[in-house]
N, C-alpha and C positions, 0 to 999 in steps of 0.2 A: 787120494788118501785112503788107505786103508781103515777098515771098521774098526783094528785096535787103534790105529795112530787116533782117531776120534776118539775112544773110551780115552786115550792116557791125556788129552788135548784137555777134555772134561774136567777129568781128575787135579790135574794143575790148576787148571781155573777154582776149582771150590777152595784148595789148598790155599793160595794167593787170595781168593778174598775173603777168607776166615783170619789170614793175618794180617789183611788191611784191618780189619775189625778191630781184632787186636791192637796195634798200633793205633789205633784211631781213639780205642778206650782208654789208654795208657798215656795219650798226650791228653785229651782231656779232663783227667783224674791229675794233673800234673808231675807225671813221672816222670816225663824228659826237662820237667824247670827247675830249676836248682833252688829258686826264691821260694819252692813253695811246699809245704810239708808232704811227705811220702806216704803211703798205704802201709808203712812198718814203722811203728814206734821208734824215734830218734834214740839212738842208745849212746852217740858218739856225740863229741860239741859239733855244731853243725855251721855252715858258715856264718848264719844269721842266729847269734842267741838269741832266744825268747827270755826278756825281762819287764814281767809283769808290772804292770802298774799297785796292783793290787791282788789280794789273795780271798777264797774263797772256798767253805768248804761242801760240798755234795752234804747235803742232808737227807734224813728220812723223815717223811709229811705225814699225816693222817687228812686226806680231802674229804671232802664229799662230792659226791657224784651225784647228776641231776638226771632226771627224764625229761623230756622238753613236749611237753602235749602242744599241739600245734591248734592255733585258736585265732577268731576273727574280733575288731575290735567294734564296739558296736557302742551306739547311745545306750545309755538307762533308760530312757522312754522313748517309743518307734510310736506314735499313731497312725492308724491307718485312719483315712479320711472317706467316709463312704454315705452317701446318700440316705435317708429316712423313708422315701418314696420315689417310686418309679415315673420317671422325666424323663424325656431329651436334654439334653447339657446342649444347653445355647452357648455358655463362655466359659473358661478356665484363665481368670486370672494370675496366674502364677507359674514359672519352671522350675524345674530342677535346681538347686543353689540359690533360690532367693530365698532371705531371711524372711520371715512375717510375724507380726506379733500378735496378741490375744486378739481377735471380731473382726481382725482383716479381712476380706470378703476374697473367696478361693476359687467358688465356683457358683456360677450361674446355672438354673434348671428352666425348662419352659414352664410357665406360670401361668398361660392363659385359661387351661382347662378348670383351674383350681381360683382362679380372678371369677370366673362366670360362677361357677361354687358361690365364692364368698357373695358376691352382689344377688343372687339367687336368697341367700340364709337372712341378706340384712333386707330383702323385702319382707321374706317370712319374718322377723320381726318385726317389720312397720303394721303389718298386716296385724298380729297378735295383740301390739298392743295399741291397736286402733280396735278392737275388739274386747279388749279387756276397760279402757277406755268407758265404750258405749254399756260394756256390763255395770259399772260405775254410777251410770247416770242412771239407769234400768232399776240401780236400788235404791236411789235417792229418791226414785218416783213412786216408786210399790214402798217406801218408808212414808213419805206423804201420805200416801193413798190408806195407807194403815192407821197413821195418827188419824185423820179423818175418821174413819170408821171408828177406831177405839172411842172418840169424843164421841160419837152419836150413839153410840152403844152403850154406854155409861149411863148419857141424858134420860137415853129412854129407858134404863133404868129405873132411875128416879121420878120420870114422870108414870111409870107404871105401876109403883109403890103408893104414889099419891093418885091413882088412879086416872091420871091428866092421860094415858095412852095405852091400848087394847093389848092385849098378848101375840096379837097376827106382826103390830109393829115389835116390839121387842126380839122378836124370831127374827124378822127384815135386820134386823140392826144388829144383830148377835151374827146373822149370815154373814154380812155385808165384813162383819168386823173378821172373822175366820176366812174368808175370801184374802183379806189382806193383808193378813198374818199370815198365809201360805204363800201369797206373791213374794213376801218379803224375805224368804226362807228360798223361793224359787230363784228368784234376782239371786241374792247371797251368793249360794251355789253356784250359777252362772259364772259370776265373779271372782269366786277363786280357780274354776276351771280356767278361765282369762287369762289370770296371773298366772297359774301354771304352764300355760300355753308360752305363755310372754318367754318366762325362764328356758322352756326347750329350745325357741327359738335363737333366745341370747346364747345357750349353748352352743348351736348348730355354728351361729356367728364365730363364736370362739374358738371352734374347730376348724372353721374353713382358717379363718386368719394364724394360729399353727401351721397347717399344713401350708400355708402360703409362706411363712417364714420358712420352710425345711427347704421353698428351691431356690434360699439363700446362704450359701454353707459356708464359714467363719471358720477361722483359726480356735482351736479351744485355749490353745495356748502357745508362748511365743516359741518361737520354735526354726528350722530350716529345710526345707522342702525336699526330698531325696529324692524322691521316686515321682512320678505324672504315669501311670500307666493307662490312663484314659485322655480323650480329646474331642474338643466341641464335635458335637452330631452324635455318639455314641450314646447310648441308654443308659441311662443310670437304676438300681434298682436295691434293695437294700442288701448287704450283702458284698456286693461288688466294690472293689478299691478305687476311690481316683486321684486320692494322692495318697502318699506317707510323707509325716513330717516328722522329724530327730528334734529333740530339745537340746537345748545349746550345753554348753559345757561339760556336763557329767558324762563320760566314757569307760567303760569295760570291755575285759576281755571276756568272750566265752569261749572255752577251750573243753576238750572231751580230754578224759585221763581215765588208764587204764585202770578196770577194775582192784588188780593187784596191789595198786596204790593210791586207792581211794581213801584209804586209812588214816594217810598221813596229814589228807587234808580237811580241812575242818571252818566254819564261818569264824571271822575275825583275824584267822592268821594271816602272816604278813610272806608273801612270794614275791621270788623276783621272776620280771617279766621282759625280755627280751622282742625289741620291733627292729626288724634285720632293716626297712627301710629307713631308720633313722640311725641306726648303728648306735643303740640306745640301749640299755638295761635299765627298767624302772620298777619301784620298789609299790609291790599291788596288796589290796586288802582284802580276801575270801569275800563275799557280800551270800552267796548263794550254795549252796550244792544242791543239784536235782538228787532225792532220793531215789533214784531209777536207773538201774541200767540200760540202755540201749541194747535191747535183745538180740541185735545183730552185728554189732562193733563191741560188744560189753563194755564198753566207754559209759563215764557217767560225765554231764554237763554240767559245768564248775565256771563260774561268773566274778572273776576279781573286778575289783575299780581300782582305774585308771585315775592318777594324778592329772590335773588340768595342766598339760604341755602345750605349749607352741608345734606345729607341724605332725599333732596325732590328730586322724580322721578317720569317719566310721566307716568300717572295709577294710583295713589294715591288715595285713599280716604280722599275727608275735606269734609268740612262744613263750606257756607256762612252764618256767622249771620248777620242776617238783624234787626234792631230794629224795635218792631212792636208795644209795647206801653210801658207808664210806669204804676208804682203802688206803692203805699204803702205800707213798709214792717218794720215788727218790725225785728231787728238784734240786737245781743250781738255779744264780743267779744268769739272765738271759744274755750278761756280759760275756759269760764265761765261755758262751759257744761259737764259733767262729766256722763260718759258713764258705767253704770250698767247692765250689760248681755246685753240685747236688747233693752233697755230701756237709754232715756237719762234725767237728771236733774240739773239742778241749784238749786243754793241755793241763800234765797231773805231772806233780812233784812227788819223783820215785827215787830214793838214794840219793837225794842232794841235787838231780839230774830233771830237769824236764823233757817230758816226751806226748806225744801227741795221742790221741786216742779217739777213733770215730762213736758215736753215739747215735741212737735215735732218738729224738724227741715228740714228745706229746705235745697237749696243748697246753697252751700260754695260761700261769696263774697269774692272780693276784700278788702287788708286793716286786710287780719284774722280776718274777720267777719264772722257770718253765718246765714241764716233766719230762726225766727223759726215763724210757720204758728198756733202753736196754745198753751196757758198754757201763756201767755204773754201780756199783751197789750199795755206797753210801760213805759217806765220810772223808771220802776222797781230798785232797787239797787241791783248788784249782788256780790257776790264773788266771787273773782278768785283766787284758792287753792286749796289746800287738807285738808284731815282730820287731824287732830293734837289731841296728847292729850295736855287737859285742866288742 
């Protein structure tokens, strides 16, 4: 075979399967079926009249149009669960999805260091006020030992006035008496040093037995366990997470929305909220706006609540729809449209005649409406039915 008989073999071939194509789009689009409307407006009675059930006419809408800020559904209150003091975690009572409620016991710390602490503080106590104690007695005895002298110091007093005793005794018994009037002042002193001694050490008690409660770590509130990012043998230190717990019920979305339409939203107002995994739109309440944009997304963080539903949980994917303007839209009812392979069409009363007409549509309203964006421009009269024979 010659190098043209190839080139003209070529040529055929593309020829031939450019009108398979053709042909192939043309039985699909139903131009060789007689039952099924044509790519050209019906101008003739056709063998199957179209007689509507019902009539309908294209109207023109004013919508609104939404921004959908895309956002995570989360608890109103997230605790993070973290330590007071630096421990080994002997135990974690609890996983991920168990419920617990206020003083439940979470996690376990090692205690021993902080046990020898405590038993260490309550000797220093014994010890204080066993010393405080003996201070006590110390003044009851230097008060004895005072009355005594005061009465002999008196007597000789009086016996020295009536000359019954020399002035060398009067001195002895004036000493003896100042001697135990400074004992009893020394004791005293003593004494409240004791007491004060006692109270530190009642302190120090008080402190160890705190800190001995902190490597016992309670729910503050009821609540459900999300997170465990810690596990027995790991250090605990303050600071560090080793659970998050969600309080039950209350749920929101937090969604970032663009600066340009931050305006529109405001605390109190009422948004609908779109969660694609329940196939759900539900009707949310403003609770927050961060004053702040995000210097790097210029998104600001906007915090609706969530209605208590069956099957919403914290993690979720929604969508804030924000309204962001309106427009103009032609809509028919979604009877009126009648779906041909990939192709959709109505049918419009022209001259008494009905004929067929392809359309694009938008998306589905409210009402079993639908938008359609082009083949339309309003007022049209449609019908809403099927084929019939005539």
């Amino acid at each position: 075979m010659t190098e043209k008989s190839k080139k003209t073999l070529r040529v055929c071939l593309v020829i031939g399967g450019a009108i398979g194509l053709i042909v192939l789009m043309l039985f699909m689009t139903g131009f060789f079926t007689s039952n099924k409307i044509s790519s050209e407006k019906v101008s003739g009675a056709p063998k199957n009249a179209f007689r509507p059930e019902r009539t309908a006419r294209a109207a023109v809408e004013t919508i609104q149009e939404f921004y959908e800020a895309v956002g995570t559904v989360r608890p109103e209150t997230e605790i993070s669960i973290e330590a007071q003091l630096t421990g080994r975690i002997l135990e974690i009572l609890v996983r991920p999805g168990d419920k617990v409620i206020r003083g439940k016991l979470l996690v376990l710390l090692d205690s021993r260091e902080l046990q020898a602490r405590l038993d260490q503080a309550r000797q220093g106590l014994l010890s204080a006020e066993a010393r405080a104690q003996q201070a006590r007695q110390a003044v009851m005895a230097a008060e004895a030992v005072f009355a005594q002298a005061d009465s002999a110091f008196k007597r000789t007093k009086v016996y020295y006035q009536s000359e019954a005793a020399t002035s060398q005794d009067l001195e002895q018994a004036e000493s003896a008496y100042l001697q135990a009037k400074a004992r009893v002042k020394q004791t005293q002193d003593a004494l409240i040093e004791s007491q004060s001694g006692v109270k530190r050490a009642a302190k120090v008690v008080e402190e160890a037995k705190i800190a001995m409660g902190y490597t016992k770590i309670v729910a503050p509130q009821d609540g459900e366990v999300a997170k465990r990012p810690a596990e027995p043998g790991d250090l605990a230190w303050p600071g560090k997470t080793l659970l998050v717990l969600q309080t039950r019920g209350a749920l929101r979305l937090e969604a970032l929305v663009r600066e340009g339409l931050i305006y529109r939203i405001s605390p109190g107002k009422s948004l609908k909220i779109a969660v694609d995994a329940l196939n759900r739109v539900f009707d949310g309440t403003v609770e927050e706006v961060v004053p702040a944009a995000d210097p790097m997304t210029r998104t600001f963080l906007v915090k609706v609540a969530l209605p208590r539903e069956q099957g919403l949980f914290p993690g979720m994917f929604g969508r804030l729809l924000v309204p962001a303007q309106e427009r103009n839209v032609v809509v028919v009812p979604k009877k009126a449209v009648r779906h041909i392979g990939q192709l959709d069409v109505v049918m419009i009363k022209t001259d008494g005649t009905w004929q067929s007409s392809y359309v694009k549509t938008g998306q589905e309203l409210e009402g079993d409406k639908v938008e359609i964006l082009s083949g339309l421009s309003g007022d049209e009269l449609l019908g809403l039915g099927d084929m019939r024979d005539g």
